[in-house]
C-alpha positions as CSV (number, residue, x, y, z in Angstrom):
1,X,-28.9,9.5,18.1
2,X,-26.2,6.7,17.9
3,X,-26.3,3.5,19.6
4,X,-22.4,3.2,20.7
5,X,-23.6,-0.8,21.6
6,X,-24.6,-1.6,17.9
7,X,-22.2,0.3,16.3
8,X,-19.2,-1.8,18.7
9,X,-21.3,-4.5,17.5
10,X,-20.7,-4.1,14.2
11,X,-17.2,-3.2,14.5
12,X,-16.5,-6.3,16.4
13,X,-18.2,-8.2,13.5
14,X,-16.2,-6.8,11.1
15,X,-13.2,-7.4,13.1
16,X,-14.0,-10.9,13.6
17,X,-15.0,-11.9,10.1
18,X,-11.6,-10.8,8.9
19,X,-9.5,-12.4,11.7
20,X,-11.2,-15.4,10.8
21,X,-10.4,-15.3,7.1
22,X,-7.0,-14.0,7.4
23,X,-5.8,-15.5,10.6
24,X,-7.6,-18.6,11.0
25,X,-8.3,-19.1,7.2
26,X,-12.1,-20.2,8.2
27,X,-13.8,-20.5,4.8
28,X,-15.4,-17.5,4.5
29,X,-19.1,-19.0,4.8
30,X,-18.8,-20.1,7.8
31,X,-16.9,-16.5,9.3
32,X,-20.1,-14.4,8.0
33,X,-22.1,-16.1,9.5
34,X,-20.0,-15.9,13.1
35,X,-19.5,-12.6,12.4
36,X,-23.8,-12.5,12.1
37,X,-24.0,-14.1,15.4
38,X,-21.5,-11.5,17.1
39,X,-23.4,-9.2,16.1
40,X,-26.3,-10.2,17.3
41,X,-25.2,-11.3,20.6
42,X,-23.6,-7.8,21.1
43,X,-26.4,-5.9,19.9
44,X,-28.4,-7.7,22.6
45,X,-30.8,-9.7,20.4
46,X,-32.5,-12.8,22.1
47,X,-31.1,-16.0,20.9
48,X,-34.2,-17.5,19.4
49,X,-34.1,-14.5,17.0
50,X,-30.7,-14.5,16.1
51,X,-31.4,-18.0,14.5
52,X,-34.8,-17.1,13.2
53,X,-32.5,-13.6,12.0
54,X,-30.3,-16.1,10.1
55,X,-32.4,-18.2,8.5
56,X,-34.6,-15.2,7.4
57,X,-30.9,-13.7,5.7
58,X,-30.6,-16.9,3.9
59,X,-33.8,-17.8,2.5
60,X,-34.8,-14.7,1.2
61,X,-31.4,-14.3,-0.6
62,X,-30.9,-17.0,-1.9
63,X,-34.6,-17.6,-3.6
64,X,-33.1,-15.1,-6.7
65,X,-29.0,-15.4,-6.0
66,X,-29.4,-19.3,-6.1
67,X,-31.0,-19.6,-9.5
68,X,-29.4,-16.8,-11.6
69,X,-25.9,-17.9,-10.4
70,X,-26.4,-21.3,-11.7
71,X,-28.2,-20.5,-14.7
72,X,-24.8,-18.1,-15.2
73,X,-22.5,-20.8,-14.1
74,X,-23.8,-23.5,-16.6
75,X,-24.1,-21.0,-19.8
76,X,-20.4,-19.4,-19.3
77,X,-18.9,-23.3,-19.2
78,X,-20.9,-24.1,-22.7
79,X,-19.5,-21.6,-24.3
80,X,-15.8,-22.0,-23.2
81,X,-15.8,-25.9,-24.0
82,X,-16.9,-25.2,-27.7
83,X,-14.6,-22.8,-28.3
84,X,-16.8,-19.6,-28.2
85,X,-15.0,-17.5,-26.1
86,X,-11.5,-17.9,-28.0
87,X,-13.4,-17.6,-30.9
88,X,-14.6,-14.0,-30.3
89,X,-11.3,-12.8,-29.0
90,X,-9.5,-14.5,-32.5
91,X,-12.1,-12.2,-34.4
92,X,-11.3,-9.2,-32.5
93,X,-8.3,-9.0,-32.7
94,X,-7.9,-10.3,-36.5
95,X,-10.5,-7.2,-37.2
96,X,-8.6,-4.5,-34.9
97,X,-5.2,-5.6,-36.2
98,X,-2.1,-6.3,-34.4
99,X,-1.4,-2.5,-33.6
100,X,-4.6,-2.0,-31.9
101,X,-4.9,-5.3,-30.4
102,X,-4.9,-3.8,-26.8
103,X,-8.4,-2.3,-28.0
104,X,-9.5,-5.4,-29.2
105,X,-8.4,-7.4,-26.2
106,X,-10.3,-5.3,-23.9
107,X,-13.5,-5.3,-25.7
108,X,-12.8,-9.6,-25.4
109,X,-12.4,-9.3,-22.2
110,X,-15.3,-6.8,-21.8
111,X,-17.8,-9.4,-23.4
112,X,-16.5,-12.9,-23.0
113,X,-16.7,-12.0,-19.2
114,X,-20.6,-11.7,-19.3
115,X,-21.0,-15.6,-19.5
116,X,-17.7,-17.4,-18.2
117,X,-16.1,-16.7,-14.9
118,X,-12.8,-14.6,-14.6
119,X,-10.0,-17.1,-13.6
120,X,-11.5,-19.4,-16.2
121,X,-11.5,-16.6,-19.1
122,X,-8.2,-15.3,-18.4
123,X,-7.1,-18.9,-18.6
124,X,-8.5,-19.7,-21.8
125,X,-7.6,-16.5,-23.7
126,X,-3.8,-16.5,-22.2
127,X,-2.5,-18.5,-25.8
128,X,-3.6,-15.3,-27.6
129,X,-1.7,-12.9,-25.6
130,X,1.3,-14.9,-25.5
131,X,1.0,-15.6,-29.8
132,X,0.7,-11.7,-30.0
133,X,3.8,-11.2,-28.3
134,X,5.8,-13.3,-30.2
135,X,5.0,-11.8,-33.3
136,X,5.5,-8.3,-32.2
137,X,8.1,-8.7,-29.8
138,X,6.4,-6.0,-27.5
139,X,5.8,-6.5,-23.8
140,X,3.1,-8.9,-22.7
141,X,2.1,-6.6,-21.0
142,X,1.0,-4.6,-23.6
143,X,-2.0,-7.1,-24.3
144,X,-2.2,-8.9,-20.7
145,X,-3.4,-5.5,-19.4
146,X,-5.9,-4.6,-21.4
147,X,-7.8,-8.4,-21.4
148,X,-7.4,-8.2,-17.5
149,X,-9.3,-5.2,-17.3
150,X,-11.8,-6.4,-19.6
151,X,-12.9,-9.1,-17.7
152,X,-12.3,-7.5,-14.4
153,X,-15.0,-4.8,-15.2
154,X,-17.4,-7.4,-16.4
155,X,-16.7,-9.8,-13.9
156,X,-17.6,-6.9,-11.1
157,X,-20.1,-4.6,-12.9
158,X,-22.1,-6.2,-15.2
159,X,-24.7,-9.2,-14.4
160,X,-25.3,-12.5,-14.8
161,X,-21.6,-12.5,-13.8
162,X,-22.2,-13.3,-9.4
163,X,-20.8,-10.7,-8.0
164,X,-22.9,-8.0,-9.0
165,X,-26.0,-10.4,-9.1
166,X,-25.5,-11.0,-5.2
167,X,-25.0,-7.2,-4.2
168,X,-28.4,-6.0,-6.3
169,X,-30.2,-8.7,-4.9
170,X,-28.9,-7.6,-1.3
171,X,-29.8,-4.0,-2.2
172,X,-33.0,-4.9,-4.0
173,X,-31.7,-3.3,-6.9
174,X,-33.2,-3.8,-10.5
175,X,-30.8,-5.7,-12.5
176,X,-32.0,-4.2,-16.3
177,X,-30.1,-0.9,-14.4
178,X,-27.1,-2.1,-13.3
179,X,-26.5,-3.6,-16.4
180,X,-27.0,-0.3,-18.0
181,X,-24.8,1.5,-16.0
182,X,-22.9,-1.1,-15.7
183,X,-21.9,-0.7,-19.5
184,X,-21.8,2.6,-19.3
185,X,-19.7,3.1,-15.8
186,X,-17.8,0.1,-17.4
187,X,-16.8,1.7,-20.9
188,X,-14.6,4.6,-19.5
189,X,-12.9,2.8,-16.9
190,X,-12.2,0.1,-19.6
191,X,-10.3,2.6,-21.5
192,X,-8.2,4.3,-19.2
193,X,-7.2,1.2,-17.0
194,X,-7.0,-1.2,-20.0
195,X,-5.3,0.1,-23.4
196,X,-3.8,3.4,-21.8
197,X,-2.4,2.5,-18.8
198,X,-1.3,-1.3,-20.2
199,X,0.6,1.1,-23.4
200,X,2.4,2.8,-20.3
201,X,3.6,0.1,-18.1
202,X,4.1,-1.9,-21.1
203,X,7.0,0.6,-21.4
204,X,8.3,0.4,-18.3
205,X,8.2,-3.6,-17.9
206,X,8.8,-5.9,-21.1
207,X,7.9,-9.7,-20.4
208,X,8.5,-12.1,-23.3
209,X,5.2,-14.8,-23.2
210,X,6.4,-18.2,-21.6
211,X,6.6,-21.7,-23.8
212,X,3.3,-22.4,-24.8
213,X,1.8,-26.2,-25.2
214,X,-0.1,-26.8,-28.3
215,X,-4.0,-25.9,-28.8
216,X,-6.1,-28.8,-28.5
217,X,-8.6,-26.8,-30.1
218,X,-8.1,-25.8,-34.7
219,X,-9.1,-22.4,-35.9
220,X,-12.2,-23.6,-38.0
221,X,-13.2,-25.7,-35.0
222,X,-14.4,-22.6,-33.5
223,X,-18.0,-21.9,-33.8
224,X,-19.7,-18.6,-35.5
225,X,-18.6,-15.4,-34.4
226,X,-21.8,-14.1,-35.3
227,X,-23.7,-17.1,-33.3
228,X,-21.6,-15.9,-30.3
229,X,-22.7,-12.4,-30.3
230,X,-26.0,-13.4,-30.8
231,X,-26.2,-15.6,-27.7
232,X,-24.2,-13.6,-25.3
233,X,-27.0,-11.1,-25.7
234,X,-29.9,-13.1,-25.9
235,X,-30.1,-13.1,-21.8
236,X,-28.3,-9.0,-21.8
237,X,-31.5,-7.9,-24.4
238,X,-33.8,-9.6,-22.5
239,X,-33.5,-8.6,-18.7
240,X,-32.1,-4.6,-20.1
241,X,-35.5,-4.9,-22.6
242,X,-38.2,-5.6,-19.0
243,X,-36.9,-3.3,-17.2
244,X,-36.6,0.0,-20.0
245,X,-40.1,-1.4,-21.3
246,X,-41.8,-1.7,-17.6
247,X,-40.5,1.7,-16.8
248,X,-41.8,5.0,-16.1
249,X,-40.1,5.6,-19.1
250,X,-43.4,4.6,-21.1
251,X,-46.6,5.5,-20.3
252,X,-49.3,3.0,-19.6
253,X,-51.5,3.0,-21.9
254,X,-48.5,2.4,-24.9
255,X,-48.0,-0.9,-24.0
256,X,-51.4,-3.2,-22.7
257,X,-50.7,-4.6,-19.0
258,X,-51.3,-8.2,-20.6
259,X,-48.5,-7.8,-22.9
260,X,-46.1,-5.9,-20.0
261,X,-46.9,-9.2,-17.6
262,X,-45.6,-11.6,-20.5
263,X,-42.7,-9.4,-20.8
264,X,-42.0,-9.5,-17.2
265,X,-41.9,-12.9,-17.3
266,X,-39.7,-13.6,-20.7
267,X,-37.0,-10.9,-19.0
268,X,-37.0,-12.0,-15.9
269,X,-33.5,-13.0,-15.4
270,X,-34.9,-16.6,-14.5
271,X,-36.4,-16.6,-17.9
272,X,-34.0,-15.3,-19.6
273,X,-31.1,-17.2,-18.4
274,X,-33.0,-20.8,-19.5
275,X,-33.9,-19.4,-22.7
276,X,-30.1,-18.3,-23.3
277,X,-29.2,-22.2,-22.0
278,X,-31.1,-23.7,-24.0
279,X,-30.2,-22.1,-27.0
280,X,-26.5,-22.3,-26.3
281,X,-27.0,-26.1,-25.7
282,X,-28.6,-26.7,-28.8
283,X,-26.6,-24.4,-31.1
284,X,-23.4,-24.7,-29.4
285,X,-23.9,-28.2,-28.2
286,X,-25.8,-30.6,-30.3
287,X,-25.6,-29.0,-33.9
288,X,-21.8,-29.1,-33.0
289,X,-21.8,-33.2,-32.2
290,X,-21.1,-32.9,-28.9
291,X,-23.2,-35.4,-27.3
292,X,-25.8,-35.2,-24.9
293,X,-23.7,-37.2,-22.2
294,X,-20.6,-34.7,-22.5
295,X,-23.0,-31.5,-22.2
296,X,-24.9,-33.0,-19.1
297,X,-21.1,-32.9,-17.9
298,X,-20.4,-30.1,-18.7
299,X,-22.7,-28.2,-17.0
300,X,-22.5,-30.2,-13.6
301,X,-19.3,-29.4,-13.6
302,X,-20.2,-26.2,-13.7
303,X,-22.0,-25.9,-10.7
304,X,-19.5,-27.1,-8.3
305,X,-17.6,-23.3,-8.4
306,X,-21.1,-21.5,-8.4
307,X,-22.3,-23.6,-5.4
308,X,-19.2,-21.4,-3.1
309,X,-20.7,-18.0,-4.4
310,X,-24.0,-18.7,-3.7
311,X,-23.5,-20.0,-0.5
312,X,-21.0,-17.1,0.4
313,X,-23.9,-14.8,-1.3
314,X,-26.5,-16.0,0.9
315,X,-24.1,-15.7,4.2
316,X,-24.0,-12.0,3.0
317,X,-27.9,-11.8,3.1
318,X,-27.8,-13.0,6.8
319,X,-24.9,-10.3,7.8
320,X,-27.6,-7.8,6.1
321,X,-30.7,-9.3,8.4
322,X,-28.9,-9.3,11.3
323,X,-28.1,-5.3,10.9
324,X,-31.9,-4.9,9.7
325,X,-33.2,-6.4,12.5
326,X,-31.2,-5.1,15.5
327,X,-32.4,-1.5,14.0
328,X,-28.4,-0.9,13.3
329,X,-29.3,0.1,9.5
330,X,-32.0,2.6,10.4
331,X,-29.5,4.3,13.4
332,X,-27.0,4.8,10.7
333,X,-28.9,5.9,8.2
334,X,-30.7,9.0,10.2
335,X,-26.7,9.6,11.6
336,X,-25.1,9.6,7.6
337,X,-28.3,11.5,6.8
338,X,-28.3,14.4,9.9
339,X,-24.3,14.5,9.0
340,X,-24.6,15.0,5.4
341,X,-22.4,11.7,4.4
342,X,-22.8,10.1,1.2
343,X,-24.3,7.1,1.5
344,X,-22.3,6.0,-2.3
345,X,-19.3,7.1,-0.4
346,X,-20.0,5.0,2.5
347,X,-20.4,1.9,0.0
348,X,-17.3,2.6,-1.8
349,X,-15.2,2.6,1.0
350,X,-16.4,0.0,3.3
351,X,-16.1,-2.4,0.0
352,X,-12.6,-1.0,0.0
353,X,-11.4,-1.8,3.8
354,X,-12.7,-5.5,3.2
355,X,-10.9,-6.0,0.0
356,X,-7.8,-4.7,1.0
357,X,-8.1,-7.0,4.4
358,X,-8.9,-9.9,3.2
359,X,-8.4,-10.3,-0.5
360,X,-11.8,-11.3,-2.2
361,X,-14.0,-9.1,-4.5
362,X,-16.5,-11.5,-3.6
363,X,-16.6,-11.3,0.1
364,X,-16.1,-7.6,-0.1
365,X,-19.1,-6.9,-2.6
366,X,-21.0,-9.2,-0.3
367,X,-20.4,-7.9,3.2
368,X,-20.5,-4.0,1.9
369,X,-23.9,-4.6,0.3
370,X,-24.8,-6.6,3.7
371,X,-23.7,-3.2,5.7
372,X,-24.8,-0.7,2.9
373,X,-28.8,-2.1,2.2
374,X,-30.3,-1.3,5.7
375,X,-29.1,2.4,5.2
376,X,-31.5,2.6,2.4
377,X,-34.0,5.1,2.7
378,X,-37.7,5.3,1.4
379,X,-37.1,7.8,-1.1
380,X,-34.3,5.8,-2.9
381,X,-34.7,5.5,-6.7
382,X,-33.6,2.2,-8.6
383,X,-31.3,4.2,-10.3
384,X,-29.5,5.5,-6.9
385,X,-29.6,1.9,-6.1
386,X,-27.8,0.6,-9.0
387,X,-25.8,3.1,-9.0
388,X,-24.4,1.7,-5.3
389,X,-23.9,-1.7,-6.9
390,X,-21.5,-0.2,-9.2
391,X,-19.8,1.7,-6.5
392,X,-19.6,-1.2,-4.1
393,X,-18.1,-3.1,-7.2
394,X,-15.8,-0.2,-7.8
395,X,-14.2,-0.7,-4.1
396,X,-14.8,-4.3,-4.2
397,X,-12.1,-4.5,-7.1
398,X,-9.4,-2.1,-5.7
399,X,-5.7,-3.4,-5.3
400,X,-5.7,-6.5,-5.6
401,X,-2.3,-7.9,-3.4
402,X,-0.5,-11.1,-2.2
403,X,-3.8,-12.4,-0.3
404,X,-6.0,-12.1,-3.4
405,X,-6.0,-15.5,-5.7
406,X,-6.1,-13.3,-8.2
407,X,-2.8,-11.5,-7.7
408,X,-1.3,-14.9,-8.1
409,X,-3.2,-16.1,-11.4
410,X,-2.1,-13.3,-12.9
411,X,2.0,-13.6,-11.7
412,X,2.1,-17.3,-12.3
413,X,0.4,-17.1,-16.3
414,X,2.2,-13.6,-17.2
415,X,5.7,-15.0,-15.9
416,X,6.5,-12.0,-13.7
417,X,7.6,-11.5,-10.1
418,X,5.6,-10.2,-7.6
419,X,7.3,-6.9,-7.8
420,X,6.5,-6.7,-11.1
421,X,2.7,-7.9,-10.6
422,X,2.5,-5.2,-7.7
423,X,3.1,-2.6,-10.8
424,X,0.9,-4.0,-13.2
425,X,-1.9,-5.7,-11.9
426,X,-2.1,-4.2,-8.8
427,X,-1.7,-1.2,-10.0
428,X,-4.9,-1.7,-12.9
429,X,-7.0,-3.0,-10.5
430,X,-6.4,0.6,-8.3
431,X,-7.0,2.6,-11.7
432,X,-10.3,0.5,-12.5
433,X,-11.5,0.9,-8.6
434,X,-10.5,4.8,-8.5
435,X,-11.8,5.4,-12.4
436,X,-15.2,3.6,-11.9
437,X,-16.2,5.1,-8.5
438,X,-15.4,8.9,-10.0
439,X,-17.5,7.8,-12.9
440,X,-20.0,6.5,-10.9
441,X,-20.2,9.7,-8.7
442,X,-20.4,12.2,-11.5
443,X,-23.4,10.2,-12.9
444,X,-25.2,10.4,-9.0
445,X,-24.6,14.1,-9.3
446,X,-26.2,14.6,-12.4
447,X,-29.5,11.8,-12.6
């Protein structure tokens, strides 16, 4: 039976954390957690809970959310300052070849976007773009789209990156599986909304690259391709390897509990985000003279963008306590359940509405996961479950517009107008959104 009280509660919390974004421009922090209160004031919760609600939210978030994000945060900025990053897209693109450098650029984008955030990639793989088009003389947006697509899948489906990272830790899910599927959900949706559709519009808009400043960085300063590869997936084989190997997958008796508990440990993303750290500071850092002093700053630096997402990530966890508690979650989920609703349809497009409100992937992974985990029944597989990440990341990423950051990185480095961004980038981030929940849904059908 509904509640009509908790579900106007949650309505009017919705409502309230976008006015307060959009309107007001309250960081959005601080409007989750006012919208949590709201919520819990409506819902008739007594006020002593609604803290003790809030505090619950936040601790037990932010104990994995708080860790992996920084660990992420400090490993993506060591290898963009030695070069790493520009190093692997140079390579791909000199093996690929000029007339398949779209394919190339998306499988840089696809990769480099495991370890270094998306603005910051984008930002540092631009010069290539812009070199390609001078010596072809095609549209840069023949190569723009396809490295934007890249690194928007990664940067949405496929942990350490935060955004995925927050929503399975919101839904419990495992993150060995979303990485999985997060490849494999990733892949397609790559393709189409990358190399195909950036060969279309690349026909229909032609943008020569703007005047470029000189690298500050040679080509054989660049460090091993090879090394790269090799330390991108140190952290990937790690967490992917726990979770295949601790599976039901294998039986019990092929691999002894002792040595399953080790292997716990040494792919637990903790683990295996300090052993990828350390490796990248020592190979990438000090075998490369860069001094002790300059890596320390390096990766302080670092944390000062990762402490917003895990701040915003554990304002999310609260949103989700406050539903749990108030029994909102549970009402829903017997109503979605009795009506036949899809509960991966349900994620998809709640993480839509957000986005399209108020502009942030983040915030819109975050409060869909927040609204999406107390509908979770018993019988819920991790697979289902990371499976919702990926759709919540689908509808998370879905036309980005004018009050998206985003929107504007892309106008002011590609040298187009907002009409023209509207067309491309909007456009490719509606394809990726569209493409990835189908793919998504077929795979819930069949497993």
């Amino acid at each position: 039976m509904i509640d009509y009280t908790l579900i106007s509660a949650v309505i009017i919390g919705i409502v309230v954390l976008i006015f307060l974004i959009l309107k007001w421009r309250v960081q959005a922090f601080i409007a989750l957690l006012i919208a949590s209160i709201v919520v819990g004031v409506i819902s008739g919760m007594n006020p002593s809970d609604i803290i003790s609600t809030m505090q619950e939210g936040m601790g037990n978030t932010l104990g994995f959310v708080a860790v992996v994000v920084g660990l992420g945060a400090m490993f993506g900025a060591i290898l963009e300052h030695s070069g790493g990053a520009e190093a692997l897209a140079n390579f791909l693109v000199g093996k690929f070849g000029e007339k398949n450098a779209s394919w190339a650029l998306v499988i840089a984008g696809f990769f480099i976007a495991i370890p270094v955030f998306f603005d910051v990639a984008f930002i540092i793989l631009v010069p290539i773009i812009y070199s390609l088009q001078r010596k072809t003389k095609k549209s840069l947006l023949l190569y723009g789209i396809p490295l934007l697509a890249g690194l928007a899948i990664t940067h949405a489906f496929i942990p350490p990156t935060p955004g995925p990272v927050a929503v399975a830790d919101i839904l419990n899910a495992d993150l060995g599986w979303v990485i999985l599927f997060g490849f494999l959900v990733g892949i397609p949706t790559a393709i189409i909304s990358g190399p195909i559709f950036g060969k279309y519009i690349a026909n229909k808009i032609f943008i020569e690259a703007p005047l470029l400043s000189m690298d500050t960085l040679k080509k054989n300063e660049f460090p091993s391709v090879v090394v790269i590869f090799l330390i991108i997936g140190i952290p990937i084989l790690l967490i992917v390897s726990n979770t295949v190997l601790n599976s039901t997958l294998f039986n019990e008796n092929v691999i002894p509990v002792e040595v399953k508990s080790w292997l716990k440990m040494i792919g637990h993303p903790f683990t295996a985000l300090i052993i990828a750290n350390m490796v990248a500071w020592y190979v990438l850092g000090i075998r490369r003279k860069f001094t002790k002093e300059s890596l320390l700053k390096i990766t302080t630096k670092s944390m000062e963008p990762a402490g917003i997402i895990i701040l915003l990530t554990g304002a999310g966890g609260v949103f989700k306590q406050i539903l749990v508690n108030t029994g909102t979650g549970e009402m829903l989920a017997n109503y979605f359940a009795n009506e036949g609703v899809s509960i991966i349809i349900f994620a998809f497009l709640a993480a839509v509405i957000v986005r399209v409100l108020q502009g942030s992937a983040t915030v819109a992974m975050i409060t869909s996961a927040g609204i999406t985990a107390p509908l979770l029944t018993l019988g819920i597989t991790e697979i289902d479950k990371a499976l919702l990440v990926i759709a919540i990341a689908s509808g998370a990423s879905i036309m980005s517009h004018v009050n998206d950051s985003g929107f504007w990185l892309v106008s002011k480095y590609l040298g187009i107008t907002e009409t023209q961004t509207f067309k491309s980038w909007t456009l490719m981030t509606t394809i990726l959104s569209i493409t990835g929940f189908v793919t998504v849904f077929i795979f819930s059908l069949i497993l």
